[in-house]
N, C-alpha and C positions, 0 to 999 in steps of 0.2 A: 727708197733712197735716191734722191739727186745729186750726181756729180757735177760739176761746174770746171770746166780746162779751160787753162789760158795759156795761151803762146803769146808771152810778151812781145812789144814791138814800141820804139820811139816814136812812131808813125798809124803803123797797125797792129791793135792788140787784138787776136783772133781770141773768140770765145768759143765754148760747146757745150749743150749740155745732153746728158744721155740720163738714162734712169731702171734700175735692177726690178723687173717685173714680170714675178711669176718666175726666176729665175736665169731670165734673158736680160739683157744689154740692148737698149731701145732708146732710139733717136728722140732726145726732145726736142733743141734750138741749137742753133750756131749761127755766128756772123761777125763781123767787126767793126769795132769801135777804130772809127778814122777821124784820127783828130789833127790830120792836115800839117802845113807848115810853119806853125805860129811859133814863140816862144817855147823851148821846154818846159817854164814853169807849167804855160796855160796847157800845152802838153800832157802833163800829170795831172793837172786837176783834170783833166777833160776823160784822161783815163782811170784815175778815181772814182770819179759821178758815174762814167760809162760802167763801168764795175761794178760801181754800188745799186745801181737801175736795174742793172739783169738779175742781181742777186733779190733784190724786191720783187722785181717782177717773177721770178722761179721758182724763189726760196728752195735754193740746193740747200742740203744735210752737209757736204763734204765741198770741199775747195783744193785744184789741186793746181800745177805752175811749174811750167819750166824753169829747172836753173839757168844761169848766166855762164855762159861759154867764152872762153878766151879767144877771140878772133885776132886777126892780125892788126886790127885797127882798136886801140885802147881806148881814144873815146869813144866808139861806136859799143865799146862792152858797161860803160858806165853810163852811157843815156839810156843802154836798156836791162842795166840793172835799176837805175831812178825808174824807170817804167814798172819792174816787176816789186819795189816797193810801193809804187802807185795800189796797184791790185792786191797785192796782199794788206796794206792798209785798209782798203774797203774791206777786206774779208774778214779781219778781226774786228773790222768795228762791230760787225754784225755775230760776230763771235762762231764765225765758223772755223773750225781747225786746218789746219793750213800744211797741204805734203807736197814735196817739190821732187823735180824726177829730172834727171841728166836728159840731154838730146837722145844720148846712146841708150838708156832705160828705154824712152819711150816710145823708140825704134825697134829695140828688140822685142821689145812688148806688144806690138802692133804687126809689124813685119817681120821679125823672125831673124832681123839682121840691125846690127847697130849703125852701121854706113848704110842704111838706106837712103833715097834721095826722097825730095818732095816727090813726085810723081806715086812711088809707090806706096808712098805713107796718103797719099789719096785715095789709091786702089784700095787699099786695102780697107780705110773706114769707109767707104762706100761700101765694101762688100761686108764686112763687120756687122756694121748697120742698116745693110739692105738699103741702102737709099738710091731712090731711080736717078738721082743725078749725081755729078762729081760736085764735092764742097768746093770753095776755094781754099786756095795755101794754105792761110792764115788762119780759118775756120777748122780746114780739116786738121791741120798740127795741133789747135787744139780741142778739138777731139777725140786726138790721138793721145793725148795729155790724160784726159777725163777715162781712156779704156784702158789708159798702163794704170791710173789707180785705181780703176774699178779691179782690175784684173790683181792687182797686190794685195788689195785688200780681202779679197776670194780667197786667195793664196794663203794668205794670216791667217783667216776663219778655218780655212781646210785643214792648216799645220796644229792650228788650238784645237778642233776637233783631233784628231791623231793622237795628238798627247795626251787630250784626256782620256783615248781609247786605253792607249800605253801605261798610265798611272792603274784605271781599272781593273785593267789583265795584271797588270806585279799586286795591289791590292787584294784580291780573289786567294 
């Protein structure tokens, strides 16, 4: 199974992807689509095409995506929700299923604290994933994206496994 994270951006949309092997959480790619200061339209196209290129090129199983957060500046939260529509369009074209995770999810999920800052949501997928160097921001957030749903989805499997111990044992 390949996960695919994105930490949207109107500027830079950080990707990542990691992969469940043997039972561990292992680094594939990450990096970011800069699509500079043109036009928002050519903006989204550029992070659509950037989106739908990693996805060809990786062919993830799962697709997962920061929600859109209310910042104090309103259009800065609607160029990058049109962003996180960008990517989530390429991700249905290609029919993968589409789970979206709060800032604060993907922080608690990773760091262990929902106000964590960038710095330590790099430490930590560095250390996560053993990788010898630090990502950047954008890359690492989302990769940090890609380990809260690898790790929810673990979570699901483990809870469905339980229940069906639970039905067995009242069954017996």
């Amino acid at each position: 199974m390949v996960i695919l994270g994105i930490d949207p951006g109107s500027r830079i949309t950080g990707y990542g992807l990691i992969a469940r092997k043997q039972g561990k959480l292992v680094y594939v790619a990450s990096g970011c689509i800069r699509v500079g200061t043109t036009d928002l339209p050519s903006r989204l196209a550029n992070i659509f095409t950037g989106v739908g290129d990693i996805i060809r090129q990786y062919n993830p199983s799962q697709f997962a995506i920061e929600q859109v957060f209310m910042a104090k500046n309103p259009d800065s939260a609607l160029k990058l929700g049109q962003a996180r529509g960008a990517a989530i369009v390429a991700a249905t074209q290609s029919q993968l299923p589409v789970a979206e995770y709060s800032a604060r999810q993907i922080k608690q999920a990773v760091v262990g604290k929902g106000n964590a800052d960038k710095t330590q949501v790099q430490h930590m997928v560095k250390h996560l994933l053993n990788l010898s160097g630090t990502p950047q921001a954008d890359a690492a957030d989302a990769l940090a994206v890609a380990l809260c749903h690898a790790n929810t989805e673990q979570s699901l499997i483990n809870m469905a496994g339980q229940a069906r111990k639970t039905v067995r044992g009242r069954l017996r």
